[in-house]
C-alpha positions in Angstrom: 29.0 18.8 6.7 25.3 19.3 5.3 24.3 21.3 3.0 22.5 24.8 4.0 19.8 26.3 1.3 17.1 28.4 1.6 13.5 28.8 -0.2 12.9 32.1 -1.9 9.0 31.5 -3.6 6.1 34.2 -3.3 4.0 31.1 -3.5 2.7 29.6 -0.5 1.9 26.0 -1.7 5.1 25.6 -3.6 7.2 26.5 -0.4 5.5 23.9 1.9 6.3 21.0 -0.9 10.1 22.2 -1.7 10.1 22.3 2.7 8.5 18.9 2.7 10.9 17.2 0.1 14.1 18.9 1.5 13.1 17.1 5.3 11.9 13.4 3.6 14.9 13.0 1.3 18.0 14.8 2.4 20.0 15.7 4.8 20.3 19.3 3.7 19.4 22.2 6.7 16.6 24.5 5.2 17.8 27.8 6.5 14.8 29.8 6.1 11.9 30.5 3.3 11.6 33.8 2.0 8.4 35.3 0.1 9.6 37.8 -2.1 13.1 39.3 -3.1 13.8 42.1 -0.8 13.6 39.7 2.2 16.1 37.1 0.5 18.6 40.0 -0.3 18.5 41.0 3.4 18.7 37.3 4.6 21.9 36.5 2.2 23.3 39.8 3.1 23.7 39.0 6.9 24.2 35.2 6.4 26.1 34.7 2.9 28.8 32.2 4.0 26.1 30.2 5.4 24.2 29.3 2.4 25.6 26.6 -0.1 22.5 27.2 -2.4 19.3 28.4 -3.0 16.1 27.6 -4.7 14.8 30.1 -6.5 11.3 31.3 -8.7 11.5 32.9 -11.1 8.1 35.1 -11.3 7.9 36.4 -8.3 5.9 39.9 -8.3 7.9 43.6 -7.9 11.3 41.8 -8.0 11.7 38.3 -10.0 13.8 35.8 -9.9 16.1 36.5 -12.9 16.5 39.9 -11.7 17.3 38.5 -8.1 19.7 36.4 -9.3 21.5 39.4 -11.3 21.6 41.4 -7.9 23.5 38.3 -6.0 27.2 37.7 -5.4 28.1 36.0 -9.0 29.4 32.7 -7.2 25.6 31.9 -5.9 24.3 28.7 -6.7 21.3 28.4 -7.5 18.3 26.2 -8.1 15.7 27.7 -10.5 12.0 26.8 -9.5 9.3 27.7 -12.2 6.1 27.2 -14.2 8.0 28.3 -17.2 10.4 26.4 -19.0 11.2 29.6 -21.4 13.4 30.6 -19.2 15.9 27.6 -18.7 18.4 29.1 -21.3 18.9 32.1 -19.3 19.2 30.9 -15.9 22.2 29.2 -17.3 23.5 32.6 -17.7 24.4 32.5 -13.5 26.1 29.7 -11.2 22.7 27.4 -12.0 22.6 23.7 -10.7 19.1 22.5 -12.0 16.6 23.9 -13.2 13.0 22.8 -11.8 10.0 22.7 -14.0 6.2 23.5 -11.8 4.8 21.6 -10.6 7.8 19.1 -9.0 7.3 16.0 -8.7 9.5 13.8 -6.3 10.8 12.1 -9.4 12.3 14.9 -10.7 13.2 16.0 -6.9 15.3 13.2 -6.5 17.3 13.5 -9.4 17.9 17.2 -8.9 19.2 16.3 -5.2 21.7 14.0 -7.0 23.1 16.6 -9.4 23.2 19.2 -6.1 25.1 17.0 -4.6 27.2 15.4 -7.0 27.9 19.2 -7.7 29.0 20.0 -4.2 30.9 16.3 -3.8 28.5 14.7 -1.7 26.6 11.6 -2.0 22.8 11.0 -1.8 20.9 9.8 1.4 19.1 7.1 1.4 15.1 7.0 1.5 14.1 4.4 3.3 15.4 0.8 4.1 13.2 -2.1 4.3 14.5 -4.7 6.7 13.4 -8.1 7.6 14.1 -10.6 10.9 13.3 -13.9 11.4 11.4 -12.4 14.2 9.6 -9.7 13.1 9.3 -7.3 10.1 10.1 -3.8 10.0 11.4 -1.0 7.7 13.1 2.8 8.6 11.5 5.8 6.8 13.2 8.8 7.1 11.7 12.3 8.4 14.0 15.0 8.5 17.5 13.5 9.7 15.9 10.9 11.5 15.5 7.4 10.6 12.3 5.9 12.1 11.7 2.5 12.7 8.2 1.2 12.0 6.8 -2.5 12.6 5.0 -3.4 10.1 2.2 -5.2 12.3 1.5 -1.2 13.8 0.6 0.1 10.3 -3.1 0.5 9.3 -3.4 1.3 5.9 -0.7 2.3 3.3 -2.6 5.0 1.1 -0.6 5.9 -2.6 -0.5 9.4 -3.6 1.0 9.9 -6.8 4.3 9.1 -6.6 4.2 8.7 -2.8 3.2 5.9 -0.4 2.1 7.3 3.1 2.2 4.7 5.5 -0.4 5.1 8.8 -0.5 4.0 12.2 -1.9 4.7 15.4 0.5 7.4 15.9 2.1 8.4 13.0 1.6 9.4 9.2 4.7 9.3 6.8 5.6 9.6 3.7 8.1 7.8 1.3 8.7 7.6 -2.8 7.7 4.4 -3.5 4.9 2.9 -6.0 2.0 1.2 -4.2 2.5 -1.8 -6.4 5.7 -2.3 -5.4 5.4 -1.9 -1.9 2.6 -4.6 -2.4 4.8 -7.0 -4.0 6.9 -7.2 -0.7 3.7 -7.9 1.5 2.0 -10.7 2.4 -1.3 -11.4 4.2 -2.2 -9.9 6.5 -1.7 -7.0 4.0 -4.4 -6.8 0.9 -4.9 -4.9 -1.6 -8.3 -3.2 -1.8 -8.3 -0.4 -4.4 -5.6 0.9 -6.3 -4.8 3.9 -3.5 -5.2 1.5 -0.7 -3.7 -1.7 0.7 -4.9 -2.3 4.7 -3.7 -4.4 7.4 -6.7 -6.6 7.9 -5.6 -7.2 11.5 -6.4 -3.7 12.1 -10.2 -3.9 10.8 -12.7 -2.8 12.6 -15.9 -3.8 10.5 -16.6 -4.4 7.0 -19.9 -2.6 5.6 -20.9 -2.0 2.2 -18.1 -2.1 0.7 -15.5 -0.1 3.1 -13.6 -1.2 5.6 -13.4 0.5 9.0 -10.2 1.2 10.5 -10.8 3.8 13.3 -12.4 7.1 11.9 -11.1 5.9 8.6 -13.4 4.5 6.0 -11.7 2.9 3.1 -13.5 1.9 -0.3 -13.2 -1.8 -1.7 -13.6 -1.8 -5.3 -14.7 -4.2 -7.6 -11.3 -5.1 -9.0 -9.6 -6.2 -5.4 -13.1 -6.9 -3.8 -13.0 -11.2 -4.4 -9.3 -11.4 -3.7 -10.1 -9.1 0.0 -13.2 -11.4 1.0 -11.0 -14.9 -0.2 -8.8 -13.6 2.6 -11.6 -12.4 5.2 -13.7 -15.5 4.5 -11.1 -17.6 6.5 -11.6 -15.9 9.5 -15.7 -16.1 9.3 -17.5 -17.7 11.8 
């Protein structure tokens, strides 16, 4: 059975990315997201056997965290959210799991899904799994509980963010925890390495003009560092 959490954060922003990780690297069900205290206390009041955990800020305005957590059944388990790290030693006063320092990266997202479910007995999902054929090459990301399979020759671009890699295509955008570098170290051409956010399929190009490439709406810089190893490739196909 998955596990069932919900988001209690006054902040916006900081909801969307806990919403985002929860549906690109588990297979946990987000129950709902909650803004402020008094609307988590009546959400856990009517569906308390439902939720295995929660995340939870701690400064949240008119009723914080810590004082939500005092007001909740003493068996709640809970996953402090925070731009404070003051107050790790007294979360550890409740049922605490981990304890998740502002802004969170999906680094430190991973390994607090491993100790929540370690804790609860379960073991971690798996990402993504690159897979090869002697015919053609594809890899699965997974978004939300589904495993989509992607052929490599479809992609466009592969753009790094951070700790991210989102991979484009015609029809999709998605995102997986890789490093750029090494997702470059499994490619060959037609894949290149342009700048250090970007590699492109160069069977996608649609022009080359002062130094960016076209694909679609999409302009993409070339810099100086990846600019002779590019054209070595783009010069075979010159006329």
């Amino acid at each position: 059975m998955n596990l069932s959490c919900i988001i209690i954060d006054d902040e916006p922003n900081a909801v969307k990315l806990l919403e985002m990780l929860i549906g690109q690297t588990t297979q946990w069900q987000l129950l709902t997201k909650c803004y402020n205290g008094l609307e988590a206390l009546a959400f856990l009041k009517e569906n308390k056997h439902k939720v295995d955990f929660i995340f939870l800020d701690i400064n949240m305005p008119h009723l914080s965290g810590m004082e939500l957590a005092g007001l909740l059944p003493s068996d709640t388990k809970i996953v402090f959210t925070t731009a404070y790290s003051e107050f790790a030693a007294e979360s550890y006063t409740f049922k605490t799991i981990d304890y998740l320092l502002k802004p969170i990266t999906l680094k430190r997202f991973l390994a607090a899904q491993q100790k929540i479910e370690s804790y609860f007995g379960k073991a971690p999902a798996a990402i993504a799994m690159p897979v090869q054929s002697a015919d053609q090459e594809y890899f699965f990301v997974k978004s939300g509980k589904v495993l989509r399979k992607i052929l490599l020759e479809d992609i466009l671009y592969f753009e790094g963010e951070k700790e991210y890699v989102r991979v484009v295509t015609h029809t999709n955008q998605l995102l997986i925890y890789r490093r750029l570098k090494d997702i470059e170290e499994q490619l060959t051409v037609p894949f290149v390495r342009v700048h250090n956010s970007y590699i492109v399929n160069t069977k996608q190009l649609n022009k080359i003009q002062d130094n960016h490439i076209y694909i679609g709406d999409k302009h993409i810089p070339v810099s100086e560092k990846f600019k002779d190893g590019f054209m070595a490739v783009i010069n075979q196909r010159i006329f």
